[in-house]
PDB file of N, H, CA, C and O in Angstrom:
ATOM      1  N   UNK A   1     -36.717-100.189 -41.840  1.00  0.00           N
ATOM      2  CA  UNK A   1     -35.327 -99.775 -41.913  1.00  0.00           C
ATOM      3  C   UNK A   1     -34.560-100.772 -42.766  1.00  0.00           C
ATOM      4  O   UNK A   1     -34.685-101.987 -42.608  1.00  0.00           O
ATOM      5  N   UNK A   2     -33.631-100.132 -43.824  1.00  0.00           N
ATOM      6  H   UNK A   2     -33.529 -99.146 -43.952  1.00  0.00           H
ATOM      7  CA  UNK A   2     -33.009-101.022 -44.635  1.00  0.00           C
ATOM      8  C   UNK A   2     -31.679-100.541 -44.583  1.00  0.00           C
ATOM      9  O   UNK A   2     -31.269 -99.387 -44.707  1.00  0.00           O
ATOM     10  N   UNK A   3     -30.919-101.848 -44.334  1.00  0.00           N
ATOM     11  H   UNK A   3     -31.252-102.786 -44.234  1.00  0.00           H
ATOM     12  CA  UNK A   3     -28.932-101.986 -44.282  1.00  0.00           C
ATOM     13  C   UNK A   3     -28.709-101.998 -45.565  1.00  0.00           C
ATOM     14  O   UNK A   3     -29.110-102.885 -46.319  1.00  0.00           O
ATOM     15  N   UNK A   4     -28.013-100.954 -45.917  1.00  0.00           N
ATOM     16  H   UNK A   4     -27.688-100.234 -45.305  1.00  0.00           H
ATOM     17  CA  UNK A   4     -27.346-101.149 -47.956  1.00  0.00           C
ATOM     18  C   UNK A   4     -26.156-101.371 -47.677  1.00  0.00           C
ATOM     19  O   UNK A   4     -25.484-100.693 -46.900  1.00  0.00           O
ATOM     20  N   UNK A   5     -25.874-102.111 -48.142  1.00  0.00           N
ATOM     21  H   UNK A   5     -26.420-102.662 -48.773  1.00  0.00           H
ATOM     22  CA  UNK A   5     -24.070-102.221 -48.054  1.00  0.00           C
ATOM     23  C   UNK A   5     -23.795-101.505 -49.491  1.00  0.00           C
ATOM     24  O   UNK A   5     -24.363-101.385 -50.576  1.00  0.00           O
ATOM     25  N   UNK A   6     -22.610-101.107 -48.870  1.00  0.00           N
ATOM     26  H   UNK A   6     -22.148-101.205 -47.989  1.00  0.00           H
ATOM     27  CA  UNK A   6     -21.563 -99.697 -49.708  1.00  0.00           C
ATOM     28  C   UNK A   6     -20.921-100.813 -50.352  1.00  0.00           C
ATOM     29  O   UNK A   6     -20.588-101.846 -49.772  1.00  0.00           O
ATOM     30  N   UNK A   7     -20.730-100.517 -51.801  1.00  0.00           N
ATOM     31  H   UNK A   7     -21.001 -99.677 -52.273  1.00  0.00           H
ATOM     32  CA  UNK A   7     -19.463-101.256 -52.568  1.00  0.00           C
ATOM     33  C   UNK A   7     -19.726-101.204 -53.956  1.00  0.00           C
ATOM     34  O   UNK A   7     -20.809-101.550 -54.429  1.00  0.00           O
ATOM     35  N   UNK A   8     -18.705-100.751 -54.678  1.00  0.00           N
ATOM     36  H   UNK A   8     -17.825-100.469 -54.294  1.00  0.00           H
ATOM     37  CA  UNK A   8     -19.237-100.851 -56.127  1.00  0.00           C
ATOM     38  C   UNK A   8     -19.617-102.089 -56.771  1.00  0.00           C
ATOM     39  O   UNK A   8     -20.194-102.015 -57.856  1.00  0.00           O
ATOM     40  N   UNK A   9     -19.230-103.877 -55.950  1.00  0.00           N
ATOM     41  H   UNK A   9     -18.761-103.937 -55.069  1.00  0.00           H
ATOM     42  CA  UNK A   9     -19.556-105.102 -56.867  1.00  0.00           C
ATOM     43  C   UNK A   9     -21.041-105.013 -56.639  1.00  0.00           C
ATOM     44  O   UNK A   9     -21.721-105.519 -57.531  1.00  0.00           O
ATOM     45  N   UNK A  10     -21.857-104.324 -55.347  1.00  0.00           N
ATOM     46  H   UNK A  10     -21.305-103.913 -54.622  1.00  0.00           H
ATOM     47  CA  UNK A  10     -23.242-104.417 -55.182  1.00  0.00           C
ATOM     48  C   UNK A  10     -23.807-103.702 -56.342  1.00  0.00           C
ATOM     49  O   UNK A  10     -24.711-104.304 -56.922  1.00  0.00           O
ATOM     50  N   UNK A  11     -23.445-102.464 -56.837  1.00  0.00           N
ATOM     51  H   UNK A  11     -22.711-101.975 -56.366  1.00  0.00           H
ATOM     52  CA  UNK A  11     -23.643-101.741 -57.263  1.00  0.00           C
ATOM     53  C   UNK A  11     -23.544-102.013 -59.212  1.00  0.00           C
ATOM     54  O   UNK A  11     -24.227-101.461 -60.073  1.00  0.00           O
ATOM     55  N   UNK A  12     -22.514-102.982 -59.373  1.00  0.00           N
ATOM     56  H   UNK A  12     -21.959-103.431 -58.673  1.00  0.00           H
ATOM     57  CA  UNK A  12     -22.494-103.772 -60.309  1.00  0.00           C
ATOM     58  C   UNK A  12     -23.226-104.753 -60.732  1.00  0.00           C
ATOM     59  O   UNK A  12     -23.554-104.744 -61.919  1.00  0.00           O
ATOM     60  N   UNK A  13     -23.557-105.584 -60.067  1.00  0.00           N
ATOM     61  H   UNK A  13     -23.290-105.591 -59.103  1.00  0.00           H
ATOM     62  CA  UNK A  13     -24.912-106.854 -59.379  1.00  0.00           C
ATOM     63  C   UNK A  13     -25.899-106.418 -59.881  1.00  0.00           C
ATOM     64  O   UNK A  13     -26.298-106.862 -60.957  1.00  0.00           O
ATOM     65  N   UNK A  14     -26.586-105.361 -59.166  1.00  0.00           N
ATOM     66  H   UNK A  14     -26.262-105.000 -58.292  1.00  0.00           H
ATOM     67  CA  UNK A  14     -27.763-105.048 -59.675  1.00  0.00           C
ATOM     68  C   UNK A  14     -28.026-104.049 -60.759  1.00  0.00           C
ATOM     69  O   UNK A  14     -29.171-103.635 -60.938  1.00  0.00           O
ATOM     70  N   UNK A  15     -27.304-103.758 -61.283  1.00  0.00           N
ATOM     71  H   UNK A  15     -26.373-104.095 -61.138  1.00  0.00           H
ATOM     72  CA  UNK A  15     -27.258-103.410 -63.093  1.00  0.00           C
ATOM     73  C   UNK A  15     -26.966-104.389 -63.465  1.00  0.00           C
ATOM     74  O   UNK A  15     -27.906-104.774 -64.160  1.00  0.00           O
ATOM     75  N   UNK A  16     -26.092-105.217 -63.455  1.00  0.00           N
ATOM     76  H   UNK A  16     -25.328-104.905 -62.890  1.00  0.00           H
ATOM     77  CA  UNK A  16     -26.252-106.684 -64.378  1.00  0.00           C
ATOM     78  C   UNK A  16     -27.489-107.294 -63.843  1.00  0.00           C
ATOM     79  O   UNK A  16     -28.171-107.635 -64.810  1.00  0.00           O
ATOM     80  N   UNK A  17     -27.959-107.522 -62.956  1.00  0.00           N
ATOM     81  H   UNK A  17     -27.406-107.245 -62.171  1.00  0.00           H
ATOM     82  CA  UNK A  17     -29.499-108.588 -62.435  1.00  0.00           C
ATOM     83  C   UNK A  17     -30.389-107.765 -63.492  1.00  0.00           C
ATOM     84  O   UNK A  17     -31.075-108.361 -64.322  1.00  0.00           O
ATOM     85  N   UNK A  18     -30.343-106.393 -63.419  1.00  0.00           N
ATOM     86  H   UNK A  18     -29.786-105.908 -62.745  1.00  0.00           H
ATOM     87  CA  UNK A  18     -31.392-105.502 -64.142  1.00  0.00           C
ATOM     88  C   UNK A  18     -31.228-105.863 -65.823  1.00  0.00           C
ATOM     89  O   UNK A  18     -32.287-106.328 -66.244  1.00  0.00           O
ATOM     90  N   UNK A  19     -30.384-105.785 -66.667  1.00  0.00           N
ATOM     91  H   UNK A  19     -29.523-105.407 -66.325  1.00  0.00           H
ATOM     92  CA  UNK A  19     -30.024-105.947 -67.661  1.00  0.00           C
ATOM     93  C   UNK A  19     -29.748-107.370 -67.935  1.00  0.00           C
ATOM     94  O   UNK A  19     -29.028-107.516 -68.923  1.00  0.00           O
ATOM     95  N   UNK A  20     -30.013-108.171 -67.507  1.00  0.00           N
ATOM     96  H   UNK A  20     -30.598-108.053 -66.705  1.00  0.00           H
ATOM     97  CA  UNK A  20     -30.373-109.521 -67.290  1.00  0.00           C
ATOM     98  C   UNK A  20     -31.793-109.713 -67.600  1.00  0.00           C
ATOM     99  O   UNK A  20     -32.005-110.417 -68.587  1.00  0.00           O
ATOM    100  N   UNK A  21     -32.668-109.312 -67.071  1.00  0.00           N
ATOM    101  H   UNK A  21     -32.496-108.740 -66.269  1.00  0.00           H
ATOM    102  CA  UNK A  21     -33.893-109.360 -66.862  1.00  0.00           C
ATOM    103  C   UNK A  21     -34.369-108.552 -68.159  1.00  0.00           C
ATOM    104  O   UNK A  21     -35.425-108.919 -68.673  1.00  0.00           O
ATOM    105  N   UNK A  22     -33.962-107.925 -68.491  1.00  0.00           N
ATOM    106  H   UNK A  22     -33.104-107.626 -68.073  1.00  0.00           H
ATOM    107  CA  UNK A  22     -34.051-106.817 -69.585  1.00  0.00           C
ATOM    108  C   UNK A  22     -34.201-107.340 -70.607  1.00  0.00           C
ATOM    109  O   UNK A  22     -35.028-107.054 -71.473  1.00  0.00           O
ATOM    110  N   UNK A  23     -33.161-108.430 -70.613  1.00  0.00           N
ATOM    111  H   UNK A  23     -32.489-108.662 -69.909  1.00  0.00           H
ATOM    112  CA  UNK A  23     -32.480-108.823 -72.158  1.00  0.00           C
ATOM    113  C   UNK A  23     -32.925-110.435 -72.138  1.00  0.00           C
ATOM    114  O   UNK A  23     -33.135-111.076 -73.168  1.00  0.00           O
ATOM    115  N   UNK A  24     -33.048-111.056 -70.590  1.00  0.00           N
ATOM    116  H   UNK A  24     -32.878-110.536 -69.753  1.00  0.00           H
ATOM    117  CA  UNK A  24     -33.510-112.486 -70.861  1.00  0.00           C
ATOM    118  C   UNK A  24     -34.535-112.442 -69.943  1.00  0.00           C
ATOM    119  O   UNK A  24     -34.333-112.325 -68.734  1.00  0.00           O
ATOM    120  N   UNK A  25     -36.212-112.575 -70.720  1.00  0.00           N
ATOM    121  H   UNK A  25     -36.376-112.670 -71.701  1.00  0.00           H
ATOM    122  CA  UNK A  25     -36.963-111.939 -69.619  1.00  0.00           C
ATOM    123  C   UNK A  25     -37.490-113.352 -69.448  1.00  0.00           C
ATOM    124  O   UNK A  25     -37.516-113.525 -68.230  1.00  0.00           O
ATOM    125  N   UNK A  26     -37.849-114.260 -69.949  1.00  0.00           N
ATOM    126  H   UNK A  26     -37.829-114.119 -70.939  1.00  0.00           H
ATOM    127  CA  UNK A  26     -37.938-115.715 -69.469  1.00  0.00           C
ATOM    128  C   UNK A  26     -37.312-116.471 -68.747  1.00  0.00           C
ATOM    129  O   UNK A  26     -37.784-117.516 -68.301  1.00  0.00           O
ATOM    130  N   UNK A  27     -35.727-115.897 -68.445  1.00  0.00           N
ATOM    131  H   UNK A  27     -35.343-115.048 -68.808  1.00  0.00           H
ATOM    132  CA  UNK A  27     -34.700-116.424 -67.309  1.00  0.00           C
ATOM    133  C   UNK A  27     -35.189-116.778 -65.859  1.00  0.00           C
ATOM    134  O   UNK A  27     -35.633-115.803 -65.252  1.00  0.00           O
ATOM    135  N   UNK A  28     -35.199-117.762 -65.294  1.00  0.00           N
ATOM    136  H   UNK A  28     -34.838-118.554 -65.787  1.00  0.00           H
ATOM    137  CA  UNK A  28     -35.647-117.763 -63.959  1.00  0.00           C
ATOM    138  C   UNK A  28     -35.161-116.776 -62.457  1.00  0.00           C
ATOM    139  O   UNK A  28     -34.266-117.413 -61.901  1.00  0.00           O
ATOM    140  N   UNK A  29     -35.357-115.950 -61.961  1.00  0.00           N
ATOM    141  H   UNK A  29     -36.084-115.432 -62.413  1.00  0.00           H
ATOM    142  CA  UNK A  29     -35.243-114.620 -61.683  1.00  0.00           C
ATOM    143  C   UNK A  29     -33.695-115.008 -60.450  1.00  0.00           C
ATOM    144  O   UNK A  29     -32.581-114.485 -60.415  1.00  0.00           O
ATOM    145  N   UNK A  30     -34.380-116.251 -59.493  1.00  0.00           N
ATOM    146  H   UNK A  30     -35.285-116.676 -59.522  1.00  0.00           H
ATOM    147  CA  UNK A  30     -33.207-116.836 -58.655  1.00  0.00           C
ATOM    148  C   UNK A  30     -32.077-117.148 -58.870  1.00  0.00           C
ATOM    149  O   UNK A  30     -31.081-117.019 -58.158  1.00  0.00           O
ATOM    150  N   UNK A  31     -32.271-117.852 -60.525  1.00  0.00           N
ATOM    151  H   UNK A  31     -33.079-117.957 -61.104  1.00  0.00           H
ATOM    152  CA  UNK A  31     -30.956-118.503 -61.415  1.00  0.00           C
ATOM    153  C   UNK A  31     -30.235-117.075 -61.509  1.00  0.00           C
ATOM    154  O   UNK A  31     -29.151-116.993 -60.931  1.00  0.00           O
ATOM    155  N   UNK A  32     -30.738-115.899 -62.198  1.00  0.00           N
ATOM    156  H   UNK A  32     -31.618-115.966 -62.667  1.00  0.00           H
ATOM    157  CA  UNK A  32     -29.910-114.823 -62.540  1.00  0.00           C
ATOM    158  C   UNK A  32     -29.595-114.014 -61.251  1.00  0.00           C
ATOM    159  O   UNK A  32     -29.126-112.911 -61.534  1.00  0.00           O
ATOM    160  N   UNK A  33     -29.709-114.227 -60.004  1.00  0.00           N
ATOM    161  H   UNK A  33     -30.090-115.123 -59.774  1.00  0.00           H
ATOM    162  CA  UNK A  33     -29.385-113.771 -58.986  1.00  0.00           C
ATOM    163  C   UNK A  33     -28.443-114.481 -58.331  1.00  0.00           C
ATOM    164  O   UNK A  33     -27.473-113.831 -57.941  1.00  0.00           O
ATOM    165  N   UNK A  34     -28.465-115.631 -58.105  1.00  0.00           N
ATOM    166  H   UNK A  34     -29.253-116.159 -58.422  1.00  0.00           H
ATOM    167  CA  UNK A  34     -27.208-116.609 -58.352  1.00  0.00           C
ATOM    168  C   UNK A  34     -26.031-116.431 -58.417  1.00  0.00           C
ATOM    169  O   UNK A  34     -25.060-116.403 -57.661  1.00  0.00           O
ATOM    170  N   UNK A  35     -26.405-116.236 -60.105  1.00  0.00           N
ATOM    171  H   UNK A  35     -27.194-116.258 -60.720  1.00  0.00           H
ATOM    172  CA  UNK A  35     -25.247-115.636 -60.987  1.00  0.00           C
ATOM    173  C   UNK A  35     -24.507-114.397 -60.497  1.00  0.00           C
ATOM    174  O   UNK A  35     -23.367-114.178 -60.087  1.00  0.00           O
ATOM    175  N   UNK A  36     -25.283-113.887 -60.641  1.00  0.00           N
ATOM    176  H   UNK A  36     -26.209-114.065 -60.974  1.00  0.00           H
ATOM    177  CA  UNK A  36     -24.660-112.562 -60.235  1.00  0.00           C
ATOM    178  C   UNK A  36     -23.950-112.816 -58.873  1.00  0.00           C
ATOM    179  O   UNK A  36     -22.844-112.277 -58.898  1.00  0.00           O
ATOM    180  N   UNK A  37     -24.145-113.315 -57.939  1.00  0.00           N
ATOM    181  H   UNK A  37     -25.044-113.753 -57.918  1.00  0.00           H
ATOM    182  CA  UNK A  37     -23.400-113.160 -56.467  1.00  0.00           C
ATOM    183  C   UNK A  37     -21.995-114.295 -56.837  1.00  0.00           C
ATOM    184  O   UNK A  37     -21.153-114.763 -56.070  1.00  0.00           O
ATOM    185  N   UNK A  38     -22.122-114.416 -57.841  1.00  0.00           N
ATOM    186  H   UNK A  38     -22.806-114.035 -58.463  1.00  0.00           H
ATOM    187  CA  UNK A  38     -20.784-115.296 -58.389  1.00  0.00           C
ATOM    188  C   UNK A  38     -20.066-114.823 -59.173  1.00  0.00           C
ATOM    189  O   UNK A  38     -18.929-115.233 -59.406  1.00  0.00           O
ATOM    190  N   UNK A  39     -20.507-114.066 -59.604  1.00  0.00           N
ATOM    191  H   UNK A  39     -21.431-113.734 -59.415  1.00  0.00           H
ATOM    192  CA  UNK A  39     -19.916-112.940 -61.427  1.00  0.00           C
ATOM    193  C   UNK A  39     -19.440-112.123 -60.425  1.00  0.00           C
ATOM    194  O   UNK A  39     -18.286-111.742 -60.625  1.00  0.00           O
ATOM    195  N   UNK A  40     -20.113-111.615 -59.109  1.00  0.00           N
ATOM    196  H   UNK A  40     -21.050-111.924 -58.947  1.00  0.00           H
ATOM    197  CA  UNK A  40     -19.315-110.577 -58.336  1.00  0.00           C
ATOM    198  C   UNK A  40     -18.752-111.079 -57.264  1.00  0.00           C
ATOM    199  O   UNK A  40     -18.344-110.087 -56.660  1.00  0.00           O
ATOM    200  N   UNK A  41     -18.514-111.899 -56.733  1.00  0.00           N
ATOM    201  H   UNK A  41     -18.846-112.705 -57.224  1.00  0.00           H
ATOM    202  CA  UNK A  41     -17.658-112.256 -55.681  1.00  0.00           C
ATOM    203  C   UNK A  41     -18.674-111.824 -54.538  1.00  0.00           C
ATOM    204  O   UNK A  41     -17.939-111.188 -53.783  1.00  0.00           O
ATOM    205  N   UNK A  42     -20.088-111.806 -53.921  1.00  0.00           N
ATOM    206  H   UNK A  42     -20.685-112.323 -54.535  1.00  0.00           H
ATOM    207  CA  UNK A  42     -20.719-110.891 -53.173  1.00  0.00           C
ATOM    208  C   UNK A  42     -20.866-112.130 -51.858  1.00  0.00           C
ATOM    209  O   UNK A  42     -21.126-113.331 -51.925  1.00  0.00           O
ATOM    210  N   UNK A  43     -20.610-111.344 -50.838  1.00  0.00           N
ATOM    211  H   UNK A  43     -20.399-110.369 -50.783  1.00  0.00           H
ATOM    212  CA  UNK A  43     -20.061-111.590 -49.394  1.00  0.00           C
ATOM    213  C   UNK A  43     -22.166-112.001 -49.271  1.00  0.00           C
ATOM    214  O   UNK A  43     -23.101-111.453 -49.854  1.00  0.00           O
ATOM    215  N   UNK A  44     -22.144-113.434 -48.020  1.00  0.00           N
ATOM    216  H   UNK A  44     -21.384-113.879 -47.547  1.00  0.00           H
ATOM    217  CA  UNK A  44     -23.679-113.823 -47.797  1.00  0.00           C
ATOM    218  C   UNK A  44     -24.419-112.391 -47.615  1.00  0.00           C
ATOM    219  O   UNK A  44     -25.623-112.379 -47.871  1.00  0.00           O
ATOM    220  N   UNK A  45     -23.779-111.126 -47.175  1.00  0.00           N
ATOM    221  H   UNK A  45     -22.801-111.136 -46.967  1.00  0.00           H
ATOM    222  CA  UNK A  45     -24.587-109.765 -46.737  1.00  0.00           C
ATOM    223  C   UNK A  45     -25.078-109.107 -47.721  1.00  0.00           C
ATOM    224  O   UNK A  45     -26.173-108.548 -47.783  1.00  0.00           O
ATOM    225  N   UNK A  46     -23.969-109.198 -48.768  1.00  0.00           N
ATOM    226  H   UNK A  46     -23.080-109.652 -48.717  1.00  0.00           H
ATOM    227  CA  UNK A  46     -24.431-108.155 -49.835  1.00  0.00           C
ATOM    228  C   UNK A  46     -25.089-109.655 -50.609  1.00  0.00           C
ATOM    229  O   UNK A  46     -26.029-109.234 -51.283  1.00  0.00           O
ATOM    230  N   UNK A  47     -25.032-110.647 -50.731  1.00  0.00           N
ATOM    231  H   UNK A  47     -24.268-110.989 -50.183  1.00  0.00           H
ATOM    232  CA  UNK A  47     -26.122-111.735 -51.688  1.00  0.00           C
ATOM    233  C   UNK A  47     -27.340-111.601 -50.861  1.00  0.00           C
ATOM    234  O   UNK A  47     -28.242-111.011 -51.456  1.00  0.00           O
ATOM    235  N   UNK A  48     -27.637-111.998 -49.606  1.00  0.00           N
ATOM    236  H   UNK A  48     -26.904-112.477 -49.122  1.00  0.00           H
ATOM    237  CA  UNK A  48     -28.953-111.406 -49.135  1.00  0.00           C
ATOM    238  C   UNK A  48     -29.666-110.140 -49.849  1.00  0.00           C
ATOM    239  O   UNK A  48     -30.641-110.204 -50.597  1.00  0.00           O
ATOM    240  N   UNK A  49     -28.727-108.579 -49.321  1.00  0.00           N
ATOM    241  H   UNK A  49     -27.934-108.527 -48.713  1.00  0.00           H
ATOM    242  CA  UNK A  49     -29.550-107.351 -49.880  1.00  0.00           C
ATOM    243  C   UNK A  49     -29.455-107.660 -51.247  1.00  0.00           C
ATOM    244  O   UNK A  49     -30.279-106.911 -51.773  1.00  0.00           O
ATOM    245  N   UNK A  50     -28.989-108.250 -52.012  1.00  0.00           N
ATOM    246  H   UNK A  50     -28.320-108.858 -51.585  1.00  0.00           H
ATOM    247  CA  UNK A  50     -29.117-108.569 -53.825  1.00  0.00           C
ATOM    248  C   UNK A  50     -30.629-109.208 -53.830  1.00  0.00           C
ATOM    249  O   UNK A  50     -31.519-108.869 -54.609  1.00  0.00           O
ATOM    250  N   UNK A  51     -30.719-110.010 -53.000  1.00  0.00           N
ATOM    251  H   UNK A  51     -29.996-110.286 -52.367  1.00  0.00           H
ATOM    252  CA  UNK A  51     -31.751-110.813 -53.244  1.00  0.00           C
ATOM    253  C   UNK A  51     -33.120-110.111 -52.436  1.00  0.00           C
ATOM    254  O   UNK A  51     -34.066-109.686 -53.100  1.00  0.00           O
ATOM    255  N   UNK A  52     -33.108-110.063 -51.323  1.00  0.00           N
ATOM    256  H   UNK A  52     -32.340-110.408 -50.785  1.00  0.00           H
ATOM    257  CA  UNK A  52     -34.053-108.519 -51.364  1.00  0.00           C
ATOM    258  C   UNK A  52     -34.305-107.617 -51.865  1.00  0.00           C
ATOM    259  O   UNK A  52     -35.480-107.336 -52.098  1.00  0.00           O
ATOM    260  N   UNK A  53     -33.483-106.980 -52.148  1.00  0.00           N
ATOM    261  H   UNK A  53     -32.528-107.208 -51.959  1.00  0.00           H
ATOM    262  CA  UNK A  53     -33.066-105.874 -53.239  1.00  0.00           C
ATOM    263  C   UNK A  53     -34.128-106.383 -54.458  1.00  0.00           C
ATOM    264  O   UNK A  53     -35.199-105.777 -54.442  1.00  0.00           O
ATOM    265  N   UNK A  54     -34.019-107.139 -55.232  1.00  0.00           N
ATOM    266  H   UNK A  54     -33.148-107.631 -55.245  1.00  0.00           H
ATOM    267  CA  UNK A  54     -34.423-107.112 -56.449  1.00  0.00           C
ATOM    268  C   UNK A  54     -35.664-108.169 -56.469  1.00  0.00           C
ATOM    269  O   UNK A  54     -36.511-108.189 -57.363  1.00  0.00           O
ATOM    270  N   UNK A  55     -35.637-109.151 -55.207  1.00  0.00           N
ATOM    271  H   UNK A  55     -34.949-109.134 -54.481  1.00  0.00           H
ATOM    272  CA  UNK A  55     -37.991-109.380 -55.287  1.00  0.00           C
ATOM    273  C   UNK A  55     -38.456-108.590 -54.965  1.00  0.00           C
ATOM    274  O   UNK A  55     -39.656-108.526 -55.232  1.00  0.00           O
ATOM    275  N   UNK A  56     -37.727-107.285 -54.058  1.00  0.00           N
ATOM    276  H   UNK A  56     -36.752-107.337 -53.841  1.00  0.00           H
ATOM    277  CA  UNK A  56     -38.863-106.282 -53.781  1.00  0.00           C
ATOM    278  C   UNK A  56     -39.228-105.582 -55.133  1.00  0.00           C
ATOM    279  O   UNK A  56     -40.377-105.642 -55.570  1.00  0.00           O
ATOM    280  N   UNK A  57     -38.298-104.964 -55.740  1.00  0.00           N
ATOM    281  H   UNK A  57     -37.364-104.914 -55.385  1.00  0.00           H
ATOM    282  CA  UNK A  57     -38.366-104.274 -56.521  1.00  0.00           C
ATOM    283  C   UNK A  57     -39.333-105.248 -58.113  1.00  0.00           C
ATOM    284  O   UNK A  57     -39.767-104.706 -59.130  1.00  0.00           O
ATOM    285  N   UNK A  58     -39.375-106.507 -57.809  1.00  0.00           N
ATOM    286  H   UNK A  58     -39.023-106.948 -56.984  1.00  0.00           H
ATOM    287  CA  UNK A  58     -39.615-106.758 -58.731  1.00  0.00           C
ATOM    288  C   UNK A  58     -41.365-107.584 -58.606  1.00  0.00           C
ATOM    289  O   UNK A  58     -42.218-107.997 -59.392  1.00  0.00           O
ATOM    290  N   UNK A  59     -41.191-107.485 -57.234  1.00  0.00           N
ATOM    291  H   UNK A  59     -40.499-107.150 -56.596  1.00  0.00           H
ATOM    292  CA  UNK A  59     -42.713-108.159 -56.998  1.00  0.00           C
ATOM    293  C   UNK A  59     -43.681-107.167 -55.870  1.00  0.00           C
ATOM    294  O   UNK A  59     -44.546-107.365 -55.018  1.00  0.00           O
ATOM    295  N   UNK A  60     -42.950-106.022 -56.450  1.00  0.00           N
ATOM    296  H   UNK A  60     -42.248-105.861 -57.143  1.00  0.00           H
ATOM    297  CA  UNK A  60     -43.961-104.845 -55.443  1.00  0.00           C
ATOM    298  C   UNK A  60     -44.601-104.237 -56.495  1.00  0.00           C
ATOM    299  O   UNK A  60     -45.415-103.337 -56.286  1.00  0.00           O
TER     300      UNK A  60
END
C-alpha cells in the first residue's frame, strides 16, 4: 500500500527529478533529489514519497 500525497509541487518535483536525470545523467541521483525538495518547498512527507518515489522507479 502506497500514501501519494496530492499537490501540484509533488507533481512538479518529479518532472523536474525526471528531466534532471534526462539531461544530467552523471548527476548524483540524492544531490538532484535534494534539490528538488528545495526548488519546491516539499513538506518531510512529500520529500520522503519524492525519494521513494523515484529509487523505486529508478532501481526496479
Amino acid at each position: 500500500m502506497s500514501i501519494q500525497p496530492e499537490g501540484e509541487d509533488i507533481r512538479k518535483a518529479v518532472k523536474w527529478v525526471s528531466d534532471q536525470r534526462k539531461f544530467k545523467p552523471g548527476k548524483d541521483l540524492n544531490k538532484i533529489i535534494e534539490e528538488a525538495c528545495i526548488k519546491f518547498n516539499l513538506s518531510p512527507k512529500e520529500a520522503e514519497f519524492l525519494r521513494r518515489f523515484v529509487l523505486e522507479k529508478c532501481c526496479s
